[in-house]
Structures are given as structure tokens and as C-alpha cells.
PDB file of N, CA, C and O in Angstrom:
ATOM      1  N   UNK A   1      -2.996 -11.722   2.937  1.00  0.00           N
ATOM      2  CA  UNK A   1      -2.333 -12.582   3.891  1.00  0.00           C
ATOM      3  C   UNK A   1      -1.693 -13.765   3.171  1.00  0.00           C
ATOM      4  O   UNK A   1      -0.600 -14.296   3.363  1.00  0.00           O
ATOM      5  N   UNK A   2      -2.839 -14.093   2.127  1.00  0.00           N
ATOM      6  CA  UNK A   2      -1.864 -15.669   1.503  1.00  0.00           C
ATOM      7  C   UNK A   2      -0.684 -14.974   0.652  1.00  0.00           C
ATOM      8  O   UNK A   2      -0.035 -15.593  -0.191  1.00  0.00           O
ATOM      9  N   UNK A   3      -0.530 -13.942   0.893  1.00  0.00           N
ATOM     10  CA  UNK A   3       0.554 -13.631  -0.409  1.00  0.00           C
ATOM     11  C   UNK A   3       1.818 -13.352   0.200  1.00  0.00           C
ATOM     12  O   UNK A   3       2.884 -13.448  -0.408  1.00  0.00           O
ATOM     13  N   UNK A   4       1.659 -12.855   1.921  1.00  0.00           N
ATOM     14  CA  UNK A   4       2.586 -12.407   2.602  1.00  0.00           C
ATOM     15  C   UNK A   4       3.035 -14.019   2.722  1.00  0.00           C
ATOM     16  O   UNK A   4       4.160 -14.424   2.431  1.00  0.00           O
ATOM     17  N   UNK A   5       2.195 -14.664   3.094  1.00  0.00           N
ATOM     18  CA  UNK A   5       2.652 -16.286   3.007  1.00  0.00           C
ATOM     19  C   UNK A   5       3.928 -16.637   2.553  1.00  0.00           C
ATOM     20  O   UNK A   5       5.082 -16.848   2.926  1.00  0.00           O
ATOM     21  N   UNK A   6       2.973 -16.593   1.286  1.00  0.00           N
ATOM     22  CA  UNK A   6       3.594 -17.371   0.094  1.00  0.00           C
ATOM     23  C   UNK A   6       4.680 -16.757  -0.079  1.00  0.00           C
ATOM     24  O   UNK A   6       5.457 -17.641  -0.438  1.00  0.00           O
ATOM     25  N   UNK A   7       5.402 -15.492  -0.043  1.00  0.00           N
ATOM     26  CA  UNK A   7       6.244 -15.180  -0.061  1.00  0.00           C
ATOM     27  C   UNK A   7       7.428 -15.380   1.386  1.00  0.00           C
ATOM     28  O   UNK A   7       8.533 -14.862   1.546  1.00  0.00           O
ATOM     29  N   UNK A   8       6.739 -16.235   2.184  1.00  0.00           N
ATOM     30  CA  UNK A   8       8.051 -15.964   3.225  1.00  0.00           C
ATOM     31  C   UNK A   8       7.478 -15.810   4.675  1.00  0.00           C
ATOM     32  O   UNK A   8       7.767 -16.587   5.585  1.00  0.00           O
ATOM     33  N   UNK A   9       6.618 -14.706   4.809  1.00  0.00           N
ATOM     34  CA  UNK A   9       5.876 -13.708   6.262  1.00  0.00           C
ATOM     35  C   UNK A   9       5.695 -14.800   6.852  1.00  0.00           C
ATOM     36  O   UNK A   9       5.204 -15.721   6.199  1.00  0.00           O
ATOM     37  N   UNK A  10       5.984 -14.971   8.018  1.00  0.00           N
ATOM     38  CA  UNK A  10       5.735 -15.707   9.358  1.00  0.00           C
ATOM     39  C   UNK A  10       4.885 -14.803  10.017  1.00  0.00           C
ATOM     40  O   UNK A  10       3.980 -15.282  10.700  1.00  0.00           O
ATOM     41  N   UNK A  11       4.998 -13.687   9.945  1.00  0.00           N
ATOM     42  CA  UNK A  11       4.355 -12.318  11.295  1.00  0.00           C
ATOM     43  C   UNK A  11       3.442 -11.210  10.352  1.00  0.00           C
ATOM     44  O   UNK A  11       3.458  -9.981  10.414  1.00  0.00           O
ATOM     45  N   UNK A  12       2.505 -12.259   9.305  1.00  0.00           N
ATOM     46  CA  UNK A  12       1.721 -11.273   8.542  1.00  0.00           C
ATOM     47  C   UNK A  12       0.797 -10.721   9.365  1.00  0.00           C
ATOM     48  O   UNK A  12       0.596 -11.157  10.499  1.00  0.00           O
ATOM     49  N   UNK A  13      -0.121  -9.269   8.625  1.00  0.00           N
ATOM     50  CA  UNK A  13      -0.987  -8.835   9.917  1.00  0.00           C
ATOM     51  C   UNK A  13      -1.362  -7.732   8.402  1.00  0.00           C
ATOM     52  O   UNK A  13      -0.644  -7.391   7.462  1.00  0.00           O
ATOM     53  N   UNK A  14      -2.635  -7.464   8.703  1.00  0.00           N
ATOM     54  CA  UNK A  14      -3.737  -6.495   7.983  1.00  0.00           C
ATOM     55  C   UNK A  14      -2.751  -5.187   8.337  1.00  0.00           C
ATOM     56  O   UNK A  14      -2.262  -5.045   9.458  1.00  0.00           O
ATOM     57  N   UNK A  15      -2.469  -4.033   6.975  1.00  0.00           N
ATOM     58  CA  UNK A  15      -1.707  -2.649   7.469  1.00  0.00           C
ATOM     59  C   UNK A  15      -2.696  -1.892   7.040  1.00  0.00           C
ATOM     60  O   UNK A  15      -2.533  -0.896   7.744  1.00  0.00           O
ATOM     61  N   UNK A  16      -3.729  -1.645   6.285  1.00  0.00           N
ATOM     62  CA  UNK A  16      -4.464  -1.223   5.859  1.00  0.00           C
ATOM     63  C   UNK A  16      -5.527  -1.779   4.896  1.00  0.00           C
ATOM     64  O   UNK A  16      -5.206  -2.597   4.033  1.00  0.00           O
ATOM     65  N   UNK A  17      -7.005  -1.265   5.062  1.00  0.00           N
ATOM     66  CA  UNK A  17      -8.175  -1.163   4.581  1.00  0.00           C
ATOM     67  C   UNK A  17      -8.699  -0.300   4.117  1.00  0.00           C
ATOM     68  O   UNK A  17      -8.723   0.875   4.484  1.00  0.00           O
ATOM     69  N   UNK A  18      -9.390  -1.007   2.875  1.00  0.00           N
ATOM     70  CA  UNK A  18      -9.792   0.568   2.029  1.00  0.00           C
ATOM     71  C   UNK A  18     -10.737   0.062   1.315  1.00  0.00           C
ATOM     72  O   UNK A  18     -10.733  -1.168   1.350  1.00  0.00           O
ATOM     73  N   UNK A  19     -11.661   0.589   0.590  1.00  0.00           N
ATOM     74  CA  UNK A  19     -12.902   0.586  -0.015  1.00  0.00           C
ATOM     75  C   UNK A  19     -12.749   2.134  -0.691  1.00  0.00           C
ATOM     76  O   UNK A  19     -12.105   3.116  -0.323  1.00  0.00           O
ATOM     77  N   UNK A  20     -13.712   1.878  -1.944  1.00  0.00           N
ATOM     78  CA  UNK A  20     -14.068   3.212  -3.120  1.00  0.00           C
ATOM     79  C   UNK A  20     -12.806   3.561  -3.254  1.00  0.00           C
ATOM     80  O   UNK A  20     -12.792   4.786  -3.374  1.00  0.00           O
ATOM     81  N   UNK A  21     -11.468   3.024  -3.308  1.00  0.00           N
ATOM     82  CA  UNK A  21     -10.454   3.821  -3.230  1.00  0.00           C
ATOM     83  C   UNK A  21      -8.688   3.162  -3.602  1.00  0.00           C
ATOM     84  O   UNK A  21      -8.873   2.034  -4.058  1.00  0.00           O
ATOM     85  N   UNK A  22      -7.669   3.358  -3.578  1.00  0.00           N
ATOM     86  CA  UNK A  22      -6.538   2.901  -3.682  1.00  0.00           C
ATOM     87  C   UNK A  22      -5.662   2.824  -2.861  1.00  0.00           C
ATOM     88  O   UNK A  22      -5.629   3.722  -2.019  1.00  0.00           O
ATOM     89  N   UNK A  23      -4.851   1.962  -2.811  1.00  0.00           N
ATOM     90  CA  UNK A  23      -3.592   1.717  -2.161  1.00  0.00           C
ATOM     91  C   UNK A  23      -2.081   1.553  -1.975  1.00  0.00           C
ATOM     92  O   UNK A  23      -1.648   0.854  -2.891  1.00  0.00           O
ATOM     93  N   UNK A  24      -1.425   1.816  -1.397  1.00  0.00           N
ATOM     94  CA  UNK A  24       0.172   1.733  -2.034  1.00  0.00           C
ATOM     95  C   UNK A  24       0.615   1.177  -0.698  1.00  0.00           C
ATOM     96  O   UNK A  24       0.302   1.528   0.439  1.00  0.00           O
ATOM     97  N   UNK A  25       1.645  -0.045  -1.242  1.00  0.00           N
ATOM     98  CA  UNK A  25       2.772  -0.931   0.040  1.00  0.00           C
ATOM     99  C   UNK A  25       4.155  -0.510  -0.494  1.00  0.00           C
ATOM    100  O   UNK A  25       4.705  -0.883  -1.530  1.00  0.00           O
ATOM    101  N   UNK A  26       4.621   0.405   0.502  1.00  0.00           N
ATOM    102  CA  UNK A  26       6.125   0.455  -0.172  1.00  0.00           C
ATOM    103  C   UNK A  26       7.477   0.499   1.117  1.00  0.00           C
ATOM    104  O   UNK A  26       7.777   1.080   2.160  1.00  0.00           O
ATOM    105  N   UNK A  27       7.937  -0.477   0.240  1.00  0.00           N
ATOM    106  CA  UNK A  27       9.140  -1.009   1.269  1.00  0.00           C
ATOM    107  C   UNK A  27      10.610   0.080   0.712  1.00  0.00           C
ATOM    108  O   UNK A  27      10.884   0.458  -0.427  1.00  0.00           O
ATOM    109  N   UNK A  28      11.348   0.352   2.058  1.00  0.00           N
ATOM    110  CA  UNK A  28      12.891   0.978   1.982  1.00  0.00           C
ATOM    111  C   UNK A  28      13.730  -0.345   2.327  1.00  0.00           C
ATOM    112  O   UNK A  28      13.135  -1.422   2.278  1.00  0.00           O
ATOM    113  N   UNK A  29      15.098  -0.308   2.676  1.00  0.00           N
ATOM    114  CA  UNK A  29      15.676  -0.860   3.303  1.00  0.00           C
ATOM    115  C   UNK A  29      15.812  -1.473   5.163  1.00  0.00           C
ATOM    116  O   UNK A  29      16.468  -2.275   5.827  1.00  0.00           O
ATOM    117  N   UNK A  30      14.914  -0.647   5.305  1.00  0.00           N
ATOM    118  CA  UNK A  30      14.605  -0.266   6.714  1.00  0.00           C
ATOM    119  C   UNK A  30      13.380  -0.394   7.361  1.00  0.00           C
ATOM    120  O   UNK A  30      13.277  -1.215   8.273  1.00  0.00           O
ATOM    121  N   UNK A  31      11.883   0.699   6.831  1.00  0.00           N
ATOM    122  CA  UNK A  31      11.171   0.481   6.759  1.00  0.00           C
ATOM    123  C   UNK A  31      10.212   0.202   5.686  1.00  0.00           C
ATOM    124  O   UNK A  31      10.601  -0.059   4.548  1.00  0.00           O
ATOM    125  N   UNK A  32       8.620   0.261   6.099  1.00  0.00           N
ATOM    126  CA  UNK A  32       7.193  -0.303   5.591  1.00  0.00           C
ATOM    127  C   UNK A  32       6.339   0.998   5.954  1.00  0.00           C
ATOM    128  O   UNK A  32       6.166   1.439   7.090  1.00  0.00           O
ATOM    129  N   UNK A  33       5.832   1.537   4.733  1.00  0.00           N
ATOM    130  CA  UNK A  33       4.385   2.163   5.030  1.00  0.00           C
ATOM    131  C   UNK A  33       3.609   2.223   3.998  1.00  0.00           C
ATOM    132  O   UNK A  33       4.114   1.995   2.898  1.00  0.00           O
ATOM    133  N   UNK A  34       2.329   2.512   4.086  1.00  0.00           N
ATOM    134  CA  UNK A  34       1.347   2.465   3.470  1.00  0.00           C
ATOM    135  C   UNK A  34       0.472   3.403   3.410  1.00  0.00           C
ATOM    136  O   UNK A  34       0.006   3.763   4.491  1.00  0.00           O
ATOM    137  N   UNK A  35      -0.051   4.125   2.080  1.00  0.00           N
ATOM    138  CA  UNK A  35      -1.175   5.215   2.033  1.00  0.00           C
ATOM    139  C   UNK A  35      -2.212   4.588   1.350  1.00  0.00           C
ATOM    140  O   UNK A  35      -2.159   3.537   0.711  1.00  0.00           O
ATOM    141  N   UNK A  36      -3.139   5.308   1.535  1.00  0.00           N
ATOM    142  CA  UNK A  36      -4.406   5.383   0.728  1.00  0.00           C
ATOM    143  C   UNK A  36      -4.715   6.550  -0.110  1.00  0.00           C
ATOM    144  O   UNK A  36      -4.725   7.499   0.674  1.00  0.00           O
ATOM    145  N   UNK A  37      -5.002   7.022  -1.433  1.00  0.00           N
ATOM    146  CA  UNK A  37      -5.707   7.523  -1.849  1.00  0.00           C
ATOM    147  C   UNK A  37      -7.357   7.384  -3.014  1.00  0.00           C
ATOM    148  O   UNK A  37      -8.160   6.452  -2.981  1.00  0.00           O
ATOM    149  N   UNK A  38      -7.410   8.389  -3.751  1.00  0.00           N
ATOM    150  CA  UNK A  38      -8.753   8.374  -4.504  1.00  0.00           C
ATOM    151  C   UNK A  38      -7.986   7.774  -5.424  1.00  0.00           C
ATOM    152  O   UNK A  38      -8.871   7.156  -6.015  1.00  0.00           O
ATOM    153  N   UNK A  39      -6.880   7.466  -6.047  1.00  0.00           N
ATOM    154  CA  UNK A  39      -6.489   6.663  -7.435  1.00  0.00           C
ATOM    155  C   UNK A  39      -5.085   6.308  -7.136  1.00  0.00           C
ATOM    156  O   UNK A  39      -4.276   6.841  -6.377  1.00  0.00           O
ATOM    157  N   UNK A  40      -5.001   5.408  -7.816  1.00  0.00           N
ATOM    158  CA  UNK A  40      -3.435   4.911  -8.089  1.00  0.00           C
ATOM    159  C   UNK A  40      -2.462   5.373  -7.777  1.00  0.00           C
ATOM    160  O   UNK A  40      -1.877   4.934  -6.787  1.00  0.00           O
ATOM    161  N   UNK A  41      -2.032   6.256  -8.399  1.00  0.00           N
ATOM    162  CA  UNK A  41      -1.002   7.313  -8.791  1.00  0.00           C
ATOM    163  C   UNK A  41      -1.026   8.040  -7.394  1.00  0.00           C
ATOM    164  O   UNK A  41      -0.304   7.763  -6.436  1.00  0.00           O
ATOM    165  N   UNK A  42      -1.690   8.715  -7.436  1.00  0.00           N
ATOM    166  CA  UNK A  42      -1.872   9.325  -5.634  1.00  0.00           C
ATOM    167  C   UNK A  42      -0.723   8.503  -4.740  1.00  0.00           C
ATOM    168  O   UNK A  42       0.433   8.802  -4.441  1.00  0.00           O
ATOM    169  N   UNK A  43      -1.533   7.359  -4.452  1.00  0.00           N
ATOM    170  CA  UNK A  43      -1.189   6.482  -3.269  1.00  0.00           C
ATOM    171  C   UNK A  43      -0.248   6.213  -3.339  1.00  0.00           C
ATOM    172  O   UNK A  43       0.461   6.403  -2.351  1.00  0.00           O
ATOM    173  N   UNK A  44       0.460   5.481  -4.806  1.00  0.00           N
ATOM    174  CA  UNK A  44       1.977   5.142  -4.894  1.00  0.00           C
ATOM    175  C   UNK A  44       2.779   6.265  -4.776  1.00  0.00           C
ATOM    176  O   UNK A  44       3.882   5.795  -4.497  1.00  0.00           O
ATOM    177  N   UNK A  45       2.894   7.653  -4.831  1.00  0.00           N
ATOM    178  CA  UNK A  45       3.449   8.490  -5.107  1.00  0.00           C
ATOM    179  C   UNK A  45       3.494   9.171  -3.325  1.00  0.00           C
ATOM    180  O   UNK A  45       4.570   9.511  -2.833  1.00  0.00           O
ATOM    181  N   UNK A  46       2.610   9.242  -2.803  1.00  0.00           N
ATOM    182  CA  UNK A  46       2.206   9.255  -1.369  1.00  0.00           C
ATOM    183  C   UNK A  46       3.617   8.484  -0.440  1.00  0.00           C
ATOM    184  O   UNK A  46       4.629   8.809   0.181  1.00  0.00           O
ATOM    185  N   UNK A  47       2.891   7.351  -0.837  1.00  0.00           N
ATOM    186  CA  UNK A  47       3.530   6.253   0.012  1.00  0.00           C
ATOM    187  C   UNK A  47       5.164   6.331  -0.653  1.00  0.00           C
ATOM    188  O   UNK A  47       6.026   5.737  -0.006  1.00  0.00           O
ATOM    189  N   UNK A  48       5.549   6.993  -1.820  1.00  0.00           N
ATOM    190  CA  UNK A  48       6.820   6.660  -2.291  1.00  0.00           C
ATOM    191  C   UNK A  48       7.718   8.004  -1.584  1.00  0.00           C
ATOM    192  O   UNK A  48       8.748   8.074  -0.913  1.00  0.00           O
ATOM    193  N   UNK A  49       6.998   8.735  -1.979  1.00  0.00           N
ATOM    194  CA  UNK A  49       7.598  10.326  -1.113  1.00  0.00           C
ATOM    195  C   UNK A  49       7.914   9.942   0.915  1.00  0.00           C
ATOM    196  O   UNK A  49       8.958  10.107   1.546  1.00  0.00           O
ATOM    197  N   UNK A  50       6.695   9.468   1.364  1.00  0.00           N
ATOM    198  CA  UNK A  50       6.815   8.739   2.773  1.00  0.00           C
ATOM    199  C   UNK A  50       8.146   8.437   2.802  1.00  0.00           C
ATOM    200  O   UNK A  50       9.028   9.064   3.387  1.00  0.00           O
ATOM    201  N   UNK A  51       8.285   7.127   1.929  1.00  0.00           N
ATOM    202  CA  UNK A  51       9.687   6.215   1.836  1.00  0.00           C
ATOM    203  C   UNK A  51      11.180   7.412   1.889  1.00  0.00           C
ATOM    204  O   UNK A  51      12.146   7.553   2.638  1.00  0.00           O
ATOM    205  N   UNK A  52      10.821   7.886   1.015  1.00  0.00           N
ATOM    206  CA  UNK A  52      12.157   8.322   0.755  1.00  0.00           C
ATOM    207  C   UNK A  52      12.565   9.672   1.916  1.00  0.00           C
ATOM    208  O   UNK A  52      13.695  10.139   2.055  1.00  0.00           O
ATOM    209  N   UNK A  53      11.429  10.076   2.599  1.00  0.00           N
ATOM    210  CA  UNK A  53      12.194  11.001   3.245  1.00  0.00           C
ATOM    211  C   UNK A  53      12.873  10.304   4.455  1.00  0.00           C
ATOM    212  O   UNK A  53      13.716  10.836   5.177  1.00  0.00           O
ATOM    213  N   UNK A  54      12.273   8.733   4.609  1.00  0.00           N
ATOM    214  CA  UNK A  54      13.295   8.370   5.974  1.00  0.00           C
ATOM    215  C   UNK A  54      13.905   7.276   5.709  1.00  0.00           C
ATOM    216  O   UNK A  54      14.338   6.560   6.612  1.00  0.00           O
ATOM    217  N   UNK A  55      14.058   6.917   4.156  1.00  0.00           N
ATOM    218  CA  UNK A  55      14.800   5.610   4.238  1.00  0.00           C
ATOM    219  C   UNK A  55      15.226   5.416   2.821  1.00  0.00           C
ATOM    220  O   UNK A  55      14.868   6.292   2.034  1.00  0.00           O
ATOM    221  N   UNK A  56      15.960   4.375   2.343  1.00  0.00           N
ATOM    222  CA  UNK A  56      16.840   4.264   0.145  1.00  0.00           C
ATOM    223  C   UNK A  56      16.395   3.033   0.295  1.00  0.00           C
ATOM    224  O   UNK A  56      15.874   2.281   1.119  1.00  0.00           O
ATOM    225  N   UNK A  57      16.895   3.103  -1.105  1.00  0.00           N
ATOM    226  CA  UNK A  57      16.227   2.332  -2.270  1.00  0.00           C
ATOM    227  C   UNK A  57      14.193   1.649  -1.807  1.00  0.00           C
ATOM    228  O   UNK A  57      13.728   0.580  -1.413  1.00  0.00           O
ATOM    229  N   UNK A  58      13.707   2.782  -2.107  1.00  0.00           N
ATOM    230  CA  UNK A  58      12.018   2.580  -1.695  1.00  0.00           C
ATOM    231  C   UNK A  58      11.718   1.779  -3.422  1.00  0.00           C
ATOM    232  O   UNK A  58      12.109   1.893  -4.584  1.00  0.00           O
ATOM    233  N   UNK A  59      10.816   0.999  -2.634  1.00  0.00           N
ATOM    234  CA  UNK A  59       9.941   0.561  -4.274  1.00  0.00           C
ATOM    235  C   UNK A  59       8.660   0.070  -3.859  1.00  0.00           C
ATOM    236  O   UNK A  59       8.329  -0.304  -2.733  1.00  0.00           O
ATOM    237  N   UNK A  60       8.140   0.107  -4.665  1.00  0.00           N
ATOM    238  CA  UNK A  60       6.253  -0.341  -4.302  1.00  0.00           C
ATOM    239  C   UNK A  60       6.500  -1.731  -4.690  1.00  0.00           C
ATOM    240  O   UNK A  60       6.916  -2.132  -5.777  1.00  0.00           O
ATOM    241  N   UNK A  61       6.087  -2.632  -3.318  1.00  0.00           N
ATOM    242  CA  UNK A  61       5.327  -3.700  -2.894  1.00  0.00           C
ATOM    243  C   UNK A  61       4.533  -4.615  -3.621  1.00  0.00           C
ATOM    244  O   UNK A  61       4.676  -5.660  -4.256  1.00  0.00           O
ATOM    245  N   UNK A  62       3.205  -3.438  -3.124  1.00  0.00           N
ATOM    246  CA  UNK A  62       1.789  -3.437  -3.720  1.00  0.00           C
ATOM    247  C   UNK A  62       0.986  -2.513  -3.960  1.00  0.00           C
ATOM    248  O   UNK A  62       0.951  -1.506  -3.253  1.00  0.00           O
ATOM    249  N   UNK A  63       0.268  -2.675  -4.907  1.00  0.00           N
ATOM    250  CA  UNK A  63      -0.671  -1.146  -4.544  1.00  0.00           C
ATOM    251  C   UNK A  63      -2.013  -1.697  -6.037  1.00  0.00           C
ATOM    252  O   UNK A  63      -1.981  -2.083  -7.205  1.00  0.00           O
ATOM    253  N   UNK A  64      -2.728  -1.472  -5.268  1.00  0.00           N
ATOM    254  CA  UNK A  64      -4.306  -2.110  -6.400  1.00  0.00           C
ATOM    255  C   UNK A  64      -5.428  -0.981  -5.529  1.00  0.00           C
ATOM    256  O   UNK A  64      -5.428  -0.500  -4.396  1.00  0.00           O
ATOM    257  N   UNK A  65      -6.310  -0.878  -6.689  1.00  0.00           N
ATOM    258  CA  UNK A  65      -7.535  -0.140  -6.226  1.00  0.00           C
ATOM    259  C   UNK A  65      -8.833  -0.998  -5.701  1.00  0.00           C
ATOM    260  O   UNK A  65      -8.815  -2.207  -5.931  1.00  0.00           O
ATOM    261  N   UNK A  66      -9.795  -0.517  -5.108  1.00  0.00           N
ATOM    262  CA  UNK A  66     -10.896  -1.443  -5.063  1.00  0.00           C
ATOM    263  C   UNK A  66     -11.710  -1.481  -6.402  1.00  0.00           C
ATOM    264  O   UNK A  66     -11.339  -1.059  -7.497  1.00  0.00           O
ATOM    265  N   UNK A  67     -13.023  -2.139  -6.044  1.00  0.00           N
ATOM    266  CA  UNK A  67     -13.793  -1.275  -7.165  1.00  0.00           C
ATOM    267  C   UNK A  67     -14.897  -0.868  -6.252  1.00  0.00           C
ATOM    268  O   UNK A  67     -15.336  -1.280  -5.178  1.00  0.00           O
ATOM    269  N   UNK A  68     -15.225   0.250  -7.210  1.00  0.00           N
ATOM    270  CA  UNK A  68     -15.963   1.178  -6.841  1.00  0.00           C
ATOM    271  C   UNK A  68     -17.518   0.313  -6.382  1.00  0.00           C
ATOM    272  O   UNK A  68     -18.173  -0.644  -6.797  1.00  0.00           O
ATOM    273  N   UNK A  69     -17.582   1.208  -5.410  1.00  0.00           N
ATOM    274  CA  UNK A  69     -19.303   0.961  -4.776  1.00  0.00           C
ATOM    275  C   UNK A  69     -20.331   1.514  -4.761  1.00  0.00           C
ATOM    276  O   UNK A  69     -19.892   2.593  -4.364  1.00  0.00           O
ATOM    277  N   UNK A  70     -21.768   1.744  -4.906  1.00  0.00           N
ATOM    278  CA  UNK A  70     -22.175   2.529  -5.807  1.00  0.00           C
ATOM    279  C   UNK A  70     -23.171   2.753  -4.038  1.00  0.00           C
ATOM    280  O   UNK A  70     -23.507   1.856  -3.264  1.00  0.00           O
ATOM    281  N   UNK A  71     -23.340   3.894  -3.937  1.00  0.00           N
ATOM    282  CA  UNK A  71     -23.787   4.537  -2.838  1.00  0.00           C
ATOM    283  C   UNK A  71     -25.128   4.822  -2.927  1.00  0.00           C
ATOM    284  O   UNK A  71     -25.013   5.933  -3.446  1.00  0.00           O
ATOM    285  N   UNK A  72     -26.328   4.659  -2.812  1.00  0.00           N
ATOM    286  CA  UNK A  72     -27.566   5.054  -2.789  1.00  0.00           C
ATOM    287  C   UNK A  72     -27.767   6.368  -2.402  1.00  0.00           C
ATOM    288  O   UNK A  72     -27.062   6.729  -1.460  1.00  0.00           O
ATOM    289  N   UNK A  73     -28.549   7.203  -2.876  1.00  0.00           N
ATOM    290  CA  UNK A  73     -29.133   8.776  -2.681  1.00  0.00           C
ATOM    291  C   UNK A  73     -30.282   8.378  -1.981  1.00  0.00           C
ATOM    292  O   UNK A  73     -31.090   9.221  -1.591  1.00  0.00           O
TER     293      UNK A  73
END
């Protein structure tokens, strides 16, 4: 949120949550969407394919992983 700020956003708002896992923000000219996957690469590539089938010039945003959480047996 402070980053949508700081950059400008008047009408910031949570698009996604994620834990054990990764993320990708990728903007077109037009629109905004966002995936999740198990790594990096996934998600940006996800979210970049999204972009381009309905909108140009797509580029990633943001996109960071969590860190991992260690699950009890």
C-alpha cells in the first residue's frame, strides 16, 4: 500500500495474498492482473501471458516471493 502511495495511487486496495509462494503485478496499457505461483518465474510468466492475450506493451510491476514457512508434521 505505501508503495502504491508513494508512487501516485489515490484508490490503492490489496489484489492479492500469498504465503509459501510467489507473485507477479503486471500492467498493459489498459489493464492490471495478477497471478500466483510456486516460484518466480511461474508467476511472472503467468501473469505476462494473461497480459498479452488482452492487452500491449505488458511489463511486470511487481512480483517478490514470500519466504517459506515451515509446516509441522
Amino acid at each position: 500500500m505505501a508503495d502504491c502511495k508513494k508512487k501516485g495511487g489515490v484508490n490503492c486496495q490489496t489484489e492479492i495474498a500469498y504465503s509459501n509462494g510467489c507473485i507477479a503485478l503486471v500492467f498493459g496499457d489498459k489493464l492490471m492482473n495478477s497471478k500466483g505461483a510456486d516460484n518466480l518465474e511461474h508467476a511472472e510468466k503467468s501473469a505476462m501471458d494473461k497480459c498479452k492475450e488482452e492487452d500491449t506493451n505488458c511489463h511486470v510491476y511487481y512480483s517478490s516471493c514470500s519466504l517459506p514457512i515451515e509446516v509441522p508434521l
